[in-house]
ROVO-211323 format. One record per residue: residue in three letters; chain; x, y, z of N, C-alpha, C in turn. Coordinates in Angstrom, 2 decimals, decimal comma. Atoms other than C-alpha are relative to their C-alpha. Example, Ala and Ser with C-alpha at 12.3 -4.5 7.8 and 13.67 -1.06 7.14 Angstrom:
{"ALA" "A" {0,89 -1,19 0,00} {12,30 -4,50 7,80} {0,90 1,20 0,00}}
{"SER" "A" {-0,82 -1,19 -0,06} {13,67 -1,06 7,14} {-0,77 1,09 0,73}}
END
This chain:
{"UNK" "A" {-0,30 0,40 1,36} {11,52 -3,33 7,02} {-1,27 -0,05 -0,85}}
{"UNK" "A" {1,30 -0,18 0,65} {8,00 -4,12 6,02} {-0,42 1,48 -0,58}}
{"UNK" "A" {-0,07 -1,62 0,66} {7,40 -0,18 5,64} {0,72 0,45 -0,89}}
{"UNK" "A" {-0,73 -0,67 1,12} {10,27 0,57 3,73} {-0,64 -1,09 -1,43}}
{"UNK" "A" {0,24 1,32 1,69} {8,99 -2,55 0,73} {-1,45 1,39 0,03}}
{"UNK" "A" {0,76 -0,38 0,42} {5,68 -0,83 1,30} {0,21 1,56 -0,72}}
{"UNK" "A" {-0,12 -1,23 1,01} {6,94 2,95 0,70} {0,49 -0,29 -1,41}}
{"UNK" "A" {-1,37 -0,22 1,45} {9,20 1,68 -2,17} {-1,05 -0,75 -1,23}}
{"UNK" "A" {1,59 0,42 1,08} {5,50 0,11 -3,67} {-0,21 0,83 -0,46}}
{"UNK" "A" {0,62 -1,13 -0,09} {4,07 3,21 -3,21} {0,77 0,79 -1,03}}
{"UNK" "A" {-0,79 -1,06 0,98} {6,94 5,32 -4,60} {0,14 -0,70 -1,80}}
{"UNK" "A" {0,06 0,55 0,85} {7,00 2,98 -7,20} {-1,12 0,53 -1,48}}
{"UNK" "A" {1,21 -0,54 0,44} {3,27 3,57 -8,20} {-0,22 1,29 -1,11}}
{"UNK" "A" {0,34 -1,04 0,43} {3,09 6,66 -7,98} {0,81 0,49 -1,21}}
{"UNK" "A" {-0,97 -0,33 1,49} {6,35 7,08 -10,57} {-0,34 -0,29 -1,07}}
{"UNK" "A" {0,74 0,26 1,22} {4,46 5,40 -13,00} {-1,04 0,75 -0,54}}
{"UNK" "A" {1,30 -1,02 0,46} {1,18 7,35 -12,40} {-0,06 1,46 -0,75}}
{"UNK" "A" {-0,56 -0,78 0,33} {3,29 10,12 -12,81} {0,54 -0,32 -1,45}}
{"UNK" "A" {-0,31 0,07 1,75} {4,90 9,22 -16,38} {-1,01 -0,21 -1,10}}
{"UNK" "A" {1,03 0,68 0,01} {1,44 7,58 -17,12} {-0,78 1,62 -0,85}}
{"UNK" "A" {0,78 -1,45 0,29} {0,18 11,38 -16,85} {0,55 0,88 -0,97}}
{"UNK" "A" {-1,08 -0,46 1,10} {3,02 13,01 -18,69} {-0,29 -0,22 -0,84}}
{"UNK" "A" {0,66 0,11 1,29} {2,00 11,38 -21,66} {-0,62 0,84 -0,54}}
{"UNK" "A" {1,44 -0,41 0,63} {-1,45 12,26 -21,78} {0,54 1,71 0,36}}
{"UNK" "A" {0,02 -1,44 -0,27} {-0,57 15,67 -20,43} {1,05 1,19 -1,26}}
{"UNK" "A" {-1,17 -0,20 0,55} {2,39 16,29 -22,84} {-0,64 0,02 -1,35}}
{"UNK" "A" {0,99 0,73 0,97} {-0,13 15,11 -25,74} {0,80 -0,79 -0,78}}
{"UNK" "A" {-0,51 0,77 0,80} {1,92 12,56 -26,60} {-0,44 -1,40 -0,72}}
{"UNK" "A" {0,91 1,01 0,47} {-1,28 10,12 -27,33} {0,28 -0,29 -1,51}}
{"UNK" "A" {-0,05 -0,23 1,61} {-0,91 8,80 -30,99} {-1,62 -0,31 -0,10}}
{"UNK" "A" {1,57 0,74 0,20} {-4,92 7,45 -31,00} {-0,67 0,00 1,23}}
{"UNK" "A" {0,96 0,26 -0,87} {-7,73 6,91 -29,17} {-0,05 -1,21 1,14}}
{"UNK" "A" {-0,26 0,99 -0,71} {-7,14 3,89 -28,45} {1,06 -0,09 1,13}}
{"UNK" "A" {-0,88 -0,01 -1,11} {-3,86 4,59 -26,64} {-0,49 0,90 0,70}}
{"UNK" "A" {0,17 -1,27 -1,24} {-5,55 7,57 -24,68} {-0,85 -1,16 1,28}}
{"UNK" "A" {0,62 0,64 -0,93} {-8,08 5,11 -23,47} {0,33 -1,32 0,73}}
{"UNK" "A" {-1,05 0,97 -0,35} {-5,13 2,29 -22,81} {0,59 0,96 1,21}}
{"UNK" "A" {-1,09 -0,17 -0,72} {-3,36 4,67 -21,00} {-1,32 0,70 1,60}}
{"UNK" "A" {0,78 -0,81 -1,10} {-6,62 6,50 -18,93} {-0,11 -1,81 0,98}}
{"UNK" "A" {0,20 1,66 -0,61} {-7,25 2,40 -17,95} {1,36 -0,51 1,00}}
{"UNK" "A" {-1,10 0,51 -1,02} {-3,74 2,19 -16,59} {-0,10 0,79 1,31}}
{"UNK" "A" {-0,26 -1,41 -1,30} {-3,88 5,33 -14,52} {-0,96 -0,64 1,19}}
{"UNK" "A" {1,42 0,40 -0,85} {-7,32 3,46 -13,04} {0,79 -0,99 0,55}}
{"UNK" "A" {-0,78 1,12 -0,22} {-5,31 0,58 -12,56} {0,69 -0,35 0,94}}
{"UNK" "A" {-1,38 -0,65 -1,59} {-2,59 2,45 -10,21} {-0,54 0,38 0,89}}
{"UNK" "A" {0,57 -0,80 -0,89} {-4,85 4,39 -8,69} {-0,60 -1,15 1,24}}
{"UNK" "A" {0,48 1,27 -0,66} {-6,60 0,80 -7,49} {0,78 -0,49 0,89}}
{"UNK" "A" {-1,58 0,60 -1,16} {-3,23 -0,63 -6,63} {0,22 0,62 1,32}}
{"UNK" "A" {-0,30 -0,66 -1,00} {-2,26 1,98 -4,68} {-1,04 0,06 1,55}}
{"UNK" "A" {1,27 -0,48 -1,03} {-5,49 2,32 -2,36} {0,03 -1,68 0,45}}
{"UNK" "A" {-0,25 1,65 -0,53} {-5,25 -2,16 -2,28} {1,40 0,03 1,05}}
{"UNK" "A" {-1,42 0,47 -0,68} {-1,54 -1,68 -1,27} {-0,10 0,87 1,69}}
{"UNK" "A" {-0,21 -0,60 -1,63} {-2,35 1,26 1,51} {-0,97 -0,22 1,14}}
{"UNK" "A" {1,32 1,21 -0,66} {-5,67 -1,10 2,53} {0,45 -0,92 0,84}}
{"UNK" "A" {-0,67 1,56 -0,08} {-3,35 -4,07 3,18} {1,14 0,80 0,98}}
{"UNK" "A" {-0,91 -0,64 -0,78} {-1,01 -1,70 4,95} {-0,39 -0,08 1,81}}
{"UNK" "A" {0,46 -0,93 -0,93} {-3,33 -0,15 7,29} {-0,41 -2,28 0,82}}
{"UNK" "A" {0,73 0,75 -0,78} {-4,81 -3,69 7,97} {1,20 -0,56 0,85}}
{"UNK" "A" {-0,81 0,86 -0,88} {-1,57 -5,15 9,05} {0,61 0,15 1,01}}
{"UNK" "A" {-0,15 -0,78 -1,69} {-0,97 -2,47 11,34} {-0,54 -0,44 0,82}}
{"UNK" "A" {1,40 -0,08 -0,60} {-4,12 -3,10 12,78} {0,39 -1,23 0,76}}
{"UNK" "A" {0,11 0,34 -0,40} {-3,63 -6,54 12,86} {1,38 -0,30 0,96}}
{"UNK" "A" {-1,49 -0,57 -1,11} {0,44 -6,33 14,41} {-0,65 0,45 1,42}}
{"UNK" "A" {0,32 -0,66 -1,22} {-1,09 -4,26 16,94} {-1,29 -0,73 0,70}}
{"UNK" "A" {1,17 1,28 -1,12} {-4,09 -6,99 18,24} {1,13 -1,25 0,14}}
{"UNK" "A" {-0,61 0,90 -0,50} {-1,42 -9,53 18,31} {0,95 0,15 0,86}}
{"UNK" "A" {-0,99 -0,70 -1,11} {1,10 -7,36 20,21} {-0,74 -0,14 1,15}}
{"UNK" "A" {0,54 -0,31 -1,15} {-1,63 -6,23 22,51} {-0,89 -1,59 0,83}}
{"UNK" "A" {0,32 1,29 -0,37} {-2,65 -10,21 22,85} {1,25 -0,72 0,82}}
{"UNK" "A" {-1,20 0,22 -0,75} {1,12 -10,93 23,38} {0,49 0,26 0,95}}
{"UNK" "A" {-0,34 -0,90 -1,54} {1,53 -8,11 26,27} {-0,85 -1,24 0,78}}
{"UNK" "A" {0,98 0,61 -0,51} {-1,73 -9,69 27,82} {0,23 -1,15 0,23}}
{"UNK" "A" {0,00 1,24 0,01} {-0,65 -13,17 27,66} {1,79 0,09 1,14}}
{"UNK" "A" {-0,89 -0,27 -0,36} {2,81 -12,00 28,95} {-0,04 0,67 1,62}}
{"UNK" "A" {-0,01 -0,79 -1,44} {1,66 -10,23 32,16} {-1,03 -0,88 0,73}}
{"UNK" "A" {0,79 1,37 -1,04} {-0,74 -13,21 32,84} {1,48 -0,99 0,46}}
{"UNK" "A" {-1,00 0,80 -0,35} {2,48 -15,19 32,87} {1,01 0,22 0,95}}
{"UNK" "A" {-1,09 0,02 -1,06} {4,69 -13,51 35,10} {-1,00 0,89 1,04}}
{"UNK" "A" {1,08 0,12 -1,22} {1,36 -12,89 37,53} {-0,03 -1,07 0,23}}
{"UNK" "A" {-0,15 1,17 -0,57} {1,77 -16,32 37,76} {0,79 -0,89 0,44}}
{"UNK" "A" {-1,52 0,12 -0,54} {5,30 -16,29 38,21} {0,31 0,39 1,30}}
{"UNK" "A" {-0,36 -0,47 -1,34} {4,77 -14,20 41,14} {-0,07 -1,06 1,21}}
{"UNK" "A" {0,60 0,83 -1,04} {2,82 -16,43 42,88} {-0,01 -1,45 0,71}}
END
């Protein structure tokens, strides 16, 4: 479940980054000001996105030291079951 929230971040994101671009690409800027409102958002997503697949990767990471703590703690216990 966690994965699917995170793709549906992601897809999220990127749908914005994507309309975000459209704009500017479309030249639908009215001013300067909105070009450099909208180049600031794009920076914005781009951030998000790289925080959200940062926070991803770490929780893999850490899932997988508490699993591999849990096995470990689990095969001490029924080594001591044997005996």
């Amino acid at each position: 479940m966690e994965q699917n929230i995170y793709s549906a971040i992601l897809r999220l994101i990127k749908t914005r980054q994507d309309d975000v671009k459209n704009v500017i690409l479309d030249g639908n800027v009215e001013d300067w000001a909105n070009y450099q409102f909208l180049v600031g958002q794009l920076t914005s997503l781009r951030k998000f996105d790289a925080d959200v697949r940062d926070l991803y990767r770490k929780w893999e990471v850490d899932d997988d030291v508490t699993d591999g703590a849990d096995n470990a703690q689990r095969k001490k216990d029924s080594g001591d079951k044997a005996r």
